[in-house]
C-alpha positions in Angstrom: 8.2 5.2 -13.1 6.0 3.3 -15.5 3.6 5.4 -16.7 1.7 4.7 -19.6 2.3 8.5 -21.2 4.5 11.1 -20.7 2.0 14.1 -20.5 0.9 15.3 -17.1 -1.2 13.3 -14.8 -3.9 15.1 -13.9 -5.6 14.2 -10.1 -9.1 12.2 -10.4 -12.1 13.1 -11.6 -14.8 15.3 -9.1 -17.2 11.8 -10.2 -14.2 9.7 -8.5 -13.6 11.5 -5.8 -17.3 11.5 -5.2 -17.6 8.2 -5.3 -15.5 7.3 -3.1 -18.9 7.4 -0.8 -18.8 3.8 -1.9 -15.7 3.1 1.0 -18.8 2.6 3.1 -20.0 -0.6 0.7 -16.5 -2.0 0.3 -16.0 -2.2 4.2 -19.4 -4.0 4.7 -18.0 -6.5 1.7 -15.4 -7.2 3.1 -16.9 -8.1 6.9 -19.5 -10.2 4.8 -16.6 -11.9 3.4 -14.7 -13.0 6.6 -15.4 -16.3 6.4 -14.5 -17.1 2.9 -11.4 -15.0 3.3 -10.4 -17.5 6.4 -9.7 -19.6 3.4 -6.3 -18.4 2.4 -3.1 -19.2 3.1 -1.9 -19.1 6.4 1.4 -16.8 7.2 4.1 -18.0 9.2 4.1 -15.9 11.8 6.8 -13.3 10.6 6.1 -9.7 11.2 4.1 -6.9 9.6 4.3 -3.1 9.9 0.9 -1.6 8.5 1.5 2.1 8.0 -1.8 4.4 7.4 -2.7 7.0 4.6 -2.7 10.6 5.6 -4.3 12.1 8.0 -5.4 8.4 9.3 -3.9 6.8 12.2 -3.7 3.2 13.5 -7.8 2.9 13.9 -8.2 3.6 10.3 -5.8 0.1 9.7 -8.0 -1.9 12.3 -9.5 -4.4 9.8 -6.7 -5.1 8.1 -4.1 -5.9 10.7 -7.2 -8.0 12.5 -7.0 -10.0 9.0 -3.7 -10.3 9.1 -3.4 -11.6 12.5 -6.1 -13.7 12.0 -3.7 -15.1 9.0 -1.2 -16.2 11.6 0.9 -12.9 11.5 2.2 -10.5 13.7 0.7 -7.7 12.4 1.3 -4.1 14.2 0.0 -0.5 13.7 2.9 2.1 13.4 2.0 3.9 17.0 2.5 7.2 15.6 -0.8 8.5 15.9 -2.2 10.6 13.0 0.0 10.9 10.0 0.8 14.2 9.4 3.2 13.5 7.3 7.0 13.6 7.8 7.0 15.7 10.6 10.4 15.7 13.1 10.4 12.1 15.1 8.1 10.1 12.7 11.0 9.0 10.3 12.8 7.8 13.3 9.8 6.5 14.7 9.7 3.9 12.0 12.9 3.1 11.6 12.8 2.1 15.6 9.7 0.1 15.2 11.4 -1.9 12.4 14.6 -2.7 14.0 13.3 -3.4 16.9 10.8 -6.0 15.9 13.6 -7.8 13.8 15.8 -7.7 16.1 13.5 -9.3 18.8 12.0 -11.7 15.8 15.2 -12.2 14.0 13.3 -12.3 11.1 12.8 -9.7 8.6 9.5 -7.9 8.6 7.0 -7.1 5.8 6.3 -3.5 5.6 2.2 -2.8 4.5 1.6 0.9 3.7 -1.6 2.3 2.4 -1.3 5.8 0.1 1.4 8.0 2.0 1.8 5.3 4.3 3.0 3.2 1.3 5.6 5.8 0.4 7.2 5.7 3.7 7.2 2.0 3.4 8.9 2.4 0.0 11.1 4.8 2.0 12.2 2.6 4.9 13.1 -0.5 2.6 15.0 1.4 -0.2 17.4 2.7 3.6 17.1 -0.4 5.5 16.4 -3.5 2.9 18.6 -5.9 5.5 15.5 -5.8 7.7 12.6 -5.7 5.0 11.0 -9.0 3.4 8.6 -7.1 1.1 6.8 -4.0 1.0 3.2 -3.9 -0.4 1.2 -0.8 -1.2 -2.3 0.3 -1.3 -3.3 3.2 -3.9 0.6 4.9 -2.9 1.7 7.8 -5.2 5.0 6.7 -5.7 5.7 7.9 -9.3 4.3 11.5 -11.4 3.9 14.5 -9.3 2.8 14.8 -5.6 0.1 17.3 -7.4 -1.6 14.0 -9.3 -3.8 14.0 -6.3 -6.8 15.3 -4.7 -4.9 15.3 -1.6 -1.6 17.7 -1.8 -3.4 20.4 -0.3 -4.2 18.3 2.8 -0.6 17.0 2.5 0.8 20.6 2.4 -1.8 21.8 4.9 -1.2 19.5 7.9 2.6 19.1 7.0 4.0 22.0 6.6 5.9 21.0 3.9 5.5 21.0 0.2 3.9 18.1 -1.8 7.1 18.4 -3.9 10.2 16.6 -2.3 12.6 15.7 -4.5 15.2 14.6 -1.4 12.8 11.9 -0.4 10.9 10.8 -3.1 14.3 10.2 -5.1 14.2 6.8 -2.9 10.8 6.8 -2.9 10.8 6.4 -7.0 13.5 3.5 -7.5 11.4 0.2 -6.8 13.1 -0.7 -3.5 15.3 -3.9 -3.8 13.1 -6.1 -1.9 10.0 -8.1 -3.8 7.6 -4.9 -4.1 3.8 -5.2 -4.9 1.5 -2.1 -6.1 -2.3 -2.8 -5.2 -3.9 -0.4 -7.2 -7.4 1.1 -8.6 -8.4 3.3 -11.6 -11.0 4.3 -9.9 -9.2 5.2 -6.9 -10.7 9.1 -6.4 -7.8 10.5 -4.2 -4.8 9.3 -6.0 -4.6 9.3 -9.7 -3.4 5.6 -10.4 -0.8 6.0 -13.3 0.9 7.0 -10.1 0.6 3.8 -8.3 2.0 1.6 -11.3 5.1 -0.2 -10.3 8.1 -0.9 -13.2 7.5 -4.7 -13.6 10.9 -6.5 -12.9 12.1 -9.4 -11.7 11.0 -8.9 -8.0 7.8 -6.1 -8.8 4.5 -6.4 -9.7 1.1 -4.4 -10.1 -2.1 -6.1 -8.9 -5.1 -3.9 -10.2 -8.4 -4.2 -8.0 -11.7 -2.2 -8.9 -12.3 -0.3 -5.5 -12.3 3.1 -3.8 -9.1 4.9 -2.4 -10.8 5.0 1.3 -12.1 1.1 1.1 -9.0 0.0 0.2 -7.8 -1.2 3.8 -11.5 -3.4 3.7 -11.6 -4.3 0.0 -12.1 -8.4 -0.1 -10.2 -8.4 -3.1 -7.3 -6.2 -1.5 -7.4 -8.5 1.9 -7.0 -11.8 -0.7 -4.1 -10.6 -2.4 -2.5 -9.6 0.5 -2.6 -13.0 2.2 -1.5 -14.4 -0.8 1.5 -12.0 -1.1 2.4 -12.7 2.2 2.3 -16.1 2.4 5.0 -16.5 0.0 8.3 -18.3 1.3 11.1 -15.6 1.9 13.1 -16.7 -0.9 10.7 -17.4 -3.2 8.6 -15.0 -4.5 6.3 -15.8 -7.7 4.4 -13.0 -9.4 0.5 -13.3 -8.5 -2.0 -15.3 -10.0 -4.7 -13.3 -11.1 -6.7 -15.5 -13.3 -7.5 -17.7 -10.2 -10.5 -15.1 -9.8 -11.0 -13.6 -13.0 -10.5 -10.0 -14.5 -13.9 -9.0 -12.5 -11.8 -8.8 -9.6 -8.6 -8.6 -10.6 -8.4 -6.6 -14.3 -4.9 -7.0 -15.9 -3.1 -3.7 -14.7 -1.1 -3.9 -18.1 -3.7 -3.0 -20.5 -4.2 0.3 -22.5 -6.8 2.8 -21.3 -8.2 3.7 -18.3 
C-alpha cells in the first residue's frame, strides 16, 4: 500500500488513544448538524451495506445508516450482531446479505465499512465486484501490519485468531476494482492512519478528516463526504472536491508529515 515510509508503523500515541474521549463531542456535532447536512445530495435509492468496527455491532452504526436513509438510500446494518471478527458463518453471512439485496434490487449495492468492518468490505468487493458499486471506508487498516493498532490484542482476544492473516488480507491489500474511497484521520487513536491510505488510481481516493477513530460513524465531515460519495452516478465517478470546505475540514491527505 501507499505509505509514506518504509520503516515500521508504530500504533498511536497513548495522547491519541486518550483522546479519543472526544467521540463524545463529535457525535453531539454531528446531531447539531442535521439540518445543514439535509442539504446534500440526495441518493437514488440504491442500496447500502454498513458494516461495524470490532467489537461493535449494528447499534454502534445507528446514526449513520439513519443519515443515509434519510439521504434517500436503502441503507442496512449487517445483522450479524457483535463483530468478533471472522468467526465461522460471518463471511457467509455477508456474502448472503449482498446477493440477496442485488438480487431483489437488481442493482449493485454500496458497501460502507468502518475500521474492521471496512476490511471486510474491501474483502467482499475484491470476491464479488459484479454486485459492488463502491466501497468506502472509515479509519480501516487495510495496508502495514495488523500490529499498527491499539486494537490487535482485542482483535486476537475475541477472535481467536491472529492479527496476522496473510490469506485474507492478500485481497484485502489490492484496492478492490470498484471506485474505492479511504476516509481517514491522523489523529485517529486506534488505528495508526499510514494504514488507512489508499494507492491513488484511477478509481481510488483518500479523503482526510480531523476526527476520532470512535466518532467517526457521527463526524459531520465524515456523514458530508459520504453523501457526496454516494450520490455519484454509477458510471461516473469523479474524485472528491475538497476545497468546497477548506483544509479545516478536509486537510489534503497527500501532504508530508503527520
Amino acid at each position: 500500500m501507499n505509505t509514506a515510509t518504509h520503516e515500521p508503523i508504530a500504533p498511536p500515541s497513548r495522547l491519541l488513544l486518550l483522546a479519543e474521549a472526544r467521540a463524545l463531542w463529535e457525535t453531539g456535532a454531528g446531531i447539531a448538524m442535521w439540518p445543514l447536512l439535509q442539504l446534500t445530495p440526495r441518493g437514488d435509492g440504491h442500496p447500502v451495506i454498513v458494516l461495524p468496527g470490532l467489537v461493535a455491532s449494528d447499534t454502534s452504526t445507528g446514526i449513520l445508516r439513519r443519515y443515509l436513509k434519510s439521504r434517500g438510500y436503502d441503507a442496512h446494518g449487517w445483522g450479524l450482531g457483535r463483530n468478533l471478527g471472522p468467526r465461522e458463518g460471518v463471511e457467509d453471512g455477508m456474502y448472503a446479505l449482498l446477493r440477496k439485496l442485488h438480487d431483489e434490487r437488481g442493482q449493485k449495492v454500496s458497501l460502507v465499512g468502518w475500521s474492521l468492518g471496512g476490511v471486510y468490505a474491501r474483502l467482499l468487493a475484491s470476491a464479488h465486484p459484479e454486485m459492488v458499486r463502491n466501497v468506502i471506508t472509515l479509519g480501516s487498516p487495510f495496508a502495514g501490519s495488523a500490529r499498527a493498532t491499539n486494537a490487535w490484542r482485542v482483535y486476537e482476544g475475541v477472535s481467536g485468531q491472529s492479527a496476522e492473516d496473510p490469506a485474507r488480507m492478500k485481497y484485502v491489500h489490492p484496492t478492490p476494482p470498484v471506485p474505492t474511497t479511504s476516509i481517514f484521520s491522523r489523529t485517529d487513536g486506534v488505528v495508526a492512519w499510514q494504514c488507512s491510505v489508499e494507492k491513488d488510481g484511477p478509481q481510488a481516493e483518500n479523503i482526510e478528516v480531523i476526527a476520532s477513530h470512535i466518532g467517526l460513524g457521527a463526524h459531520p465531515a465524515v456523514l458530508y463526504a459520504l453523501a457526496d460519495r454516494l450520490a455519484q452516478p454509477e458510471d461516473d465517478w469523479k474524485p472528491f472536491n475538497r476545497t468546497l470546505l477548506g483544509p479545516f475540514v478536509y486537510p489534503d491527505p497527500a501532504r508530508k508529515g503527520r
